[in-house]
N, C-alpha and C positions, 0 to 999 in steps of 0.2 A: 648840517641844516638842510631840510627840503625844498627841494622848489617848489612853484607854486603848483606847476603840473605834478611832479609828485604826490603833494597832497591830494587835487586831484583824482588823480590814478586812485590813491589807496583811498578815499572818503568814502563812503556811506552815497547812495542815492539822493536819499535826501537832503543831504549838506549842500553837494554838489550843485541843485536847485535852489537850494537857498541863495548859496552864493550867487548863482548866476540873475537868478530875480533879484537881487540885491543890488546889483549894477544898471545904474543908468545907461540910456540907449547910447551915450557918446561913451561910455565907459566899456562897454561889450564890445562897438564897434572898436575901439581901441585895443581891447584887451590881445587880439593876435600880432600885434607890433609891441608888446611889452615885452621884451626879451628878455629884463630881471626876472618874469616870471613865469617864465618856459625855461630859463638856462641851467647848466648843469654846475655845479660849483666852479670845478674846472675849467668854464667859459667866461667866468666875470672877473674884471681885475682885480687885482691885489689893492691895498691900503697900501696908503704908504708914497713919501716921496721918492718913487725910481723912475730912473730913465728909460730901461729894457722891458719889457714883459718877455718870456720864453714859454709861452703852450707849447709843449711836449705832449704828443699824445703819442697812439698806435692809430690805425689806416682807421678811419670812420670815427674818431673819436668825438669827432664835432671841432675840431680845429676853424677848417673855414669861416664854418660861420660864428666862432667866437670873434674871429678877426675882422670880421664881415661888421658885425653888432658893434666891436669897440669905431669903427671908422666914423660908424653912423652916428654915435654920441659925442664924439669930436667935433662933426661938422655941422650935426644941427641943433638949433636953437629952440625956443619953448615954442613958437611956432612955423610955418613952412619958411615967412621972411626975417626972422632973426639969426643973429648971427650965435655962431656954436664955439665952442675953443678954440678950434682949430678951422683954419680957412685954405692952406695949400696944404695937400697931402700927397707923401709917394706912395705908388705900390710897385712893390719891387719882386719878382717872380723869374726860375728860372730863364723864358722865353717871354715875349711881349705873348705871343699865341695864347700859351698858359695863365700869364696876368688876364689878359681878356676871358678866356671862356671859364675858369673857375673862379676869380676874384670880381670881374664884373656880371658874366653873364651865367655863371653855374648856378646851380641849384640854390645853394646855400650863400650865392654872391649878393653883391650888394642890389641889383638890380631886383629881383627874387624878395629881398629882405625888407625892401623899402615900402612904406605906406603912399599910396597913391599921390597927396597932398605931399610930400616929401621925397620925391621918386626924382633924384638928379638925371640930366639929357648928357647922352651919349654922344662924345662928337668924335668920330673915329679920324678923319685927319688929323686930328689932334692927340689923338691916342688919350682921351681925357674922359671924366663925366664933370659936370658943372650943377651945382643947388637951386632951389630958389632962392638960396639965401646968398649968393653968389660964389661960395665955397665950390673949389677944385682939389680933382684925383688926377694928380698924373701919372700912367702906369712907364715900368721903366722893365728891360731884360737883362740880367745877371750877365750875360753877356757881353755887353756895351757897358762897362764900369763908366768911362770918358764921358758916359750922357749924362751922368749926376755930376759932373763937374759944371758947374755956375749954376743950375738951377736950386731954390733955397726953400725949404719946409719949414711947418713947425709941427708935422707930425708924419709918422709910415709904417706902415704896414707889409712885412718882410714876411713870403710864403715858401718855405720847403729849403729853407737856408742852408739845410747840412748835403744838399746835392746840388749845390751849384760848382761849378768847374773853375769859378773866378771868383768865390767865396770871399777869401781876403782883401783883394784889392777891391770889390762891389762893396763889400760892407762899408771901406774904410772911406770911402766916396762919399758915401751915404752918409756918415757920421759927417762929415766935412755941411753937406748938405742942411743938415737941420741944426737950423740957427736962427730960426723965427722967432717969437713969441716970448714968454718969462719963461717958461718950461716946456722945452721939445720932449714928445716922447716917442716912441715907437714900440709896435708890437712885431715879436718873429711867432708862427705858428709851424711846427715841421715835427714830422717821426725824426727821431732823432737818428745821427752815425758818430763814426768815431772820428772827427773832421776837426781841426786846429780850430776855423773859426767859430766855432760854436764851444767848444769845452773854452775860449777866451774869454767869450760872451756869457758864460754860466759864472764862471769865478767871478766876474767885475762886481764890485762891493753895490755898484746903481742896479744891478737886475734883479729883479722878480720871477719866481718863476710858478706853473701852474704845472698839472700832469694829469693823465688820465688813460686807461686802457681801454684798446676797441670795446671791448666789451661794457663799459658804462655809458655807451649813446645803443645802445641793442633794441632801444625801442625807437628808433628810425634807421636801421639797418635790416634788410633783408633776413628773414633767417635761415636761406640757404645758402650768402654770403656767407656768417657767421660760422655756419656747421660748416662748411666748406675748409674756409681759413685755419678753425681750429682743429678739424683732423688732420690738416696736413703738415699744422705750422706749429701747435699746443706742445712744448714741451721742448722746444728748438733752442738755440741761441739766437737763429734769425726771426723765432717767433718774438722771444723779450723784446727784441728791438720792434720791430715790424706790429705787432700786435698788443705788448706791453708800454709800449712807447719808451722804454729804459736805455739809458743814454752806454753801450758795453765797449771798452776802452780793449783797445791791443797795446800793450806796452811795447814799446820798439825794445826788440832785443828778443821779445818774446817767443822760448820754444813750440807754441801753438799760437795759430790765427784763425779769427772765424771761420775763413776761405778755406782753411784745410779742415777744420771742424765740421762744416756745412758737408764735404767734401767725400768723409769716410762714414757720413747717418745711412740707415737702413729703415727698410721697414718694421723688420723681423729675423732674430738670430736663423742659421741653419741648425741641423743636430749637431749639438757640439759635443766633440770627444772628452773635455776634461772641464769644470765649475769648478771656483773657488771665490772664497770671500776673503778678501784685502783689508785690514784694519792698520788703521794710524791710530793708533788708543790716546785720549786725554787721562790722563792719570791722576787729575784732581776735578771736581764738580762741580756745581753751583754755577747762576747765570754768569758770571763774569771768565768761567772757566772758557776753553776754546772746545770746537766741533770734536768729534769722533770721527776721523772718517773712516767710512764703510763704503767698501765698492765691489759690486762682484762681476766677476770675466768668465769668459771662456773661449776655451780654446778648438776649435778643428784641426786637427793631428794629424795631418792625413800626407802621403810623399816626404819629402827629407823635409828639414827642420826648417828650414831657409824659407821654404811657403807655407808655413803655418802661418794661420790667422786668429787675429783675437775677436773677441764681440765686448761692448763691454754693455752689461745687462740693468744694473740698477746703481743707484747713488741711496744708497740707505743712512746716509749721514746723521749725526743725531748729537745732541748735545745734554748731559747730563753727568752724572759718576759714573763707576765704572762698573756697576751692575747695571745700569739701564745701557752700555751701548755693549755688554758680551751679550746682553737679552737680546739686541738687535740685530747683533751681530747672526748669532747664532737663529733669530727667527727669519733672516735673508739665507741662512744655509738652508733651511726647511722649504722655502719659497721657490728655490731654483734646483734645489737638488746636487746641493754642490758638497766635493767630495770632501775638500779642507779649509779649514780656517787657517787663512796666515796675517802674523800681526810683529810690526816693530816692537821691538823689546829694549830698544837703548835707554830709554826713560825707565821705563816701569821695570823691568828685569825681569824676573819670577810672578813677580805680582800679576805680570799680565795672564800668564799661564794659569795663574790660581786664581784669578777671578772669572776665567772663561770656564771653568774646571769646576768651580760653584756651581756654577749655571748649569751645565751638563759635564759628567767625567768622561766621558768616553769621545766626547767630541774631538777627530782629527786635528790636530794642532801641528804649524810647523809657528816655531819662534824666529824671526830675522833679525839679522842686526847689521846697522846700517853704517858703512865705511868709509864715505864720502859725503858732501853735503849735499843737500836737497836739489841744485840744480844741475848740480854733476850728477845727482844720480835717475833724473827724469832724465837726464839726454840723450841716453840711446833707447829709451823708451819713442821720445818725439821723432827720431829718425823712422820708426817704424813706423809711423803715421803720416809722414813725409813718402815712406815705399808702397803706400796704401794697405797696411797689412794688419789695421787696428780698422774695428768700426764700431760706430756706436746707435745705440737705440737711442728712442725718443724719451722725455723726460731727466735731463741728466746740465742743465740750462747751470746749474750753481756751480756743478764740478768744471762743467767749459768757461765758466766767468773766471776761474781760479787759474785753470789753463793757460789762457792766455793772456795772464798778469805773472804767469813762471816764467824765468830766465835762469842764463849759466850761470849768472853771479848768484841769484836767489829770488825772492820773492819779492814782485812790487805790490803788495797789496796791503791791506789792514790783514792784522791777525796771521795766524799760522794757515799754510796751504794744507790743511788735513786731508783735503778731499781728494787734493790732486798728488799726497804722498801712499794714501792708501791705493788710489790709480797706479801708482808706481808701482808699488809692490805688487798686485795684481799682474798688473803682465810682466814683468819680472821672473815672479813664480811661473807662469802660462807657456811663453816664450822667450824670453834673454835666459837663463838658470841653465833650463832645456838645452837650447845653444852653445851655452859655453860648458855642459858635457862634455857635448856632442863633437862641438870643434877644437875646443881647449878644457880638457879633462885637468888640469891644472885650476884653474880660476875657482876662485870662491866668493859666494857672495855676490856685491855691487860698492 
């Protein structure tokens, strides 16, 4: 559904006059403190009896001032002296610093937000703002858990929750805290990380949650912010997070972590001496079938084997039968100039060979087959990304999600790791193969 500014945006000249001559003078003057009809869906609460709200956004998403707007329809009443839902409220922000100049006094704070007639006084001894309706914010720092001990709500307002350092024992204060009213609630507005207190706070059956990416507030964002962000960050794992607002999990145990992920990214491959394309083939179709993965590498060949390095170039993953991912397969060979296609054959056997073999006969083929399990056989893969000796281009955000949910025992995820077995195979072929030639001409396989 649109908002009202979107309609707006997208109306005809004339409607837009209509509408606006259609409003009374106290209803125009009003109209830039209605926030149902500037907001973005993702900035208006949920139905529904819960206790949590969680906005999830990416960096500009309009977090603040959803959180700004929900304080303000808590506290006030249908005029400046009535009273609103809610009459004590916490704001709970990293630093007291940060509570004040983004939650009271930023842009998009409540100070900023508020209509003249409605505009709560600031009493900085107190660290507070106070209504005309006599309604209080008292701001608190993540820091000082002990200070929300005795003081008592019946509503708050939690900013940037998954980077506070005392995360667990602040929230659990906080909770203690609000105990006012028939129904306390609170709102957390934060980019999300991979933080205990926060994946708790998402499971709990009382939350709600909303989401939004930078990119759906762009029309009060800079756009040399925007272009900036996204050529640098588009296509990252710390972009999902950062700019997606999506919540990306390290499983403990896990062969890869964002920090090494972020860690081995480049701009741009060098000339690489040898391309290949890696397939994990699905060997049955339709949407309930699993992914295909496709992943192509290469390799720089250059000194003894020991310092070779990989790139890894595309994730051409795809999900269909098994003529739409050798079509892919083989149109990723065409794309990068890659000398062979190599693909597990423990499922499909033959099949897999003759359905790539439809597609083109003459197309290089090695067949592999795989002699340990999936996590045994990523792990001297992830050593070499561990030696800095794998790196990866941009765009590649699904195969790194899959990454760092592999472990030695196997896979903590939904569904089968295609992406990140077809990865396997790829430097495999590239590099480990190569090596154990080279050092143990004996060894076959993985």
């Amino acid at each position: 559904m649109k908002s009202g500014a979107a309609w707006l945006a997208c109306a005809e000249p004339r409607e837009v006059d209509g509408f606006l001559e259609g409003l009374s003078d106290n209803a125009l003057a009003s109209l830039p403190w209605l926030f149902e009809f500037w907001a973005l869906p993702h900035q208006l609460p949920p139905e529904g009896d819960w206790k949590t709200w969680v906005i999830m956004g990416g960096r500009g998403a309009g977090k603040t001032r959803a959180g700004t707007e929900w304080v303000r329809a808590q506290v006030e009443g249908a005029n400046p002296d009535a009273p609103g839902r809610a009459r004590r409220v916490a704001l709970v922000s990293e630093t007291l610093d940060q509570a004040r100049d983004v939650m009271v006094f930023g842009e998009s704070g409540i100070l900023a937000c508020s209509p003249p007639d409605r505009r709560p006084v600031w009493e900085a001894g107190r660290r507070r703002l106070v209504w005309p309706n006599g309604a209080t914010v008292q701001l608190f720092s993540a820091h000082e858990p002990e200070a929300l001990r005795g003081p008592q709500f019946d509503a708050a307002w939690v900013d940037e929750l998954a980077k506070w350092r005392k995360a667990e024992e602040c929230w659990d204060m906080l909770q203690f805290a609000l105990r006012l009213g028939p129904h306390p609630q609170q709102v957390v507005t934060t980019t999300p990380k991979n933080v205990a207190v926060l994946k708790r706070i998402l499971r709990n059956a009382s939350t709600v949650t909303t989401h939004a990416p930078t990119e759906a507030n762009r029309a009060y964002l800079a756009e040399s912010f925007l272009a900036e962000v996204q050529a640098r960050y588009a296509g990252t794992r710390l972009g999902r997070q950062e700019l997606e607002g999506l919540l990306l999990e390290d499983v403990e145990g896990a062969l890869w972590t964002a920090a090494t992920l972020e860690r081995c990214r480049i701009e741009a491959a060098p000339k690489l001496s040898r391309i290949v394309v890696a397939v994990d083939p699905s060997v049955t179709g339709g949407a309930a079938s699993d992914e295909c993965g496709i992943v192509v590498a290469g390799v720089v060949a250059e000194g003894p084997v020991t310092q070779w390095r990989a790139y890894v170039l595309e994730d051409a993953s795809v999900r269909g039968g098994p003529a739409d991912w050798a079509r892919a397969a083989i149109a990723a060979m065409q794309r990068h100039g890659a000398e062979r296609l190599v693909a597990e054959v423990n499922q499909g056997g033959d099949l897999v060979e003759s359905v790539i073999r439809q597609i083109d006969p003459l197309v290089p083929f090695r067949a592999l087959r795989a002699g340990r399990g999936k996590g045994l056989r990523a792990e001297p893969v992830a050593a070499l990304y561990e030696q800095g000796r794998v790196h990866h281009l941009r765009g590649l955000g699904a195969l790194e999600d899959q990454m760092c949910r592999m472990t030695v025992a196997g896979y903590d995820g939904k569904g089968s790791p295609d992406r990140v077995d077809a990865l396997v195979w790829a430097i495999h072929e590239l590099m480990i193969a190569p090596a154990a030639r080279h050092l143990r001409p004996a060894v076959r396989g993985i």
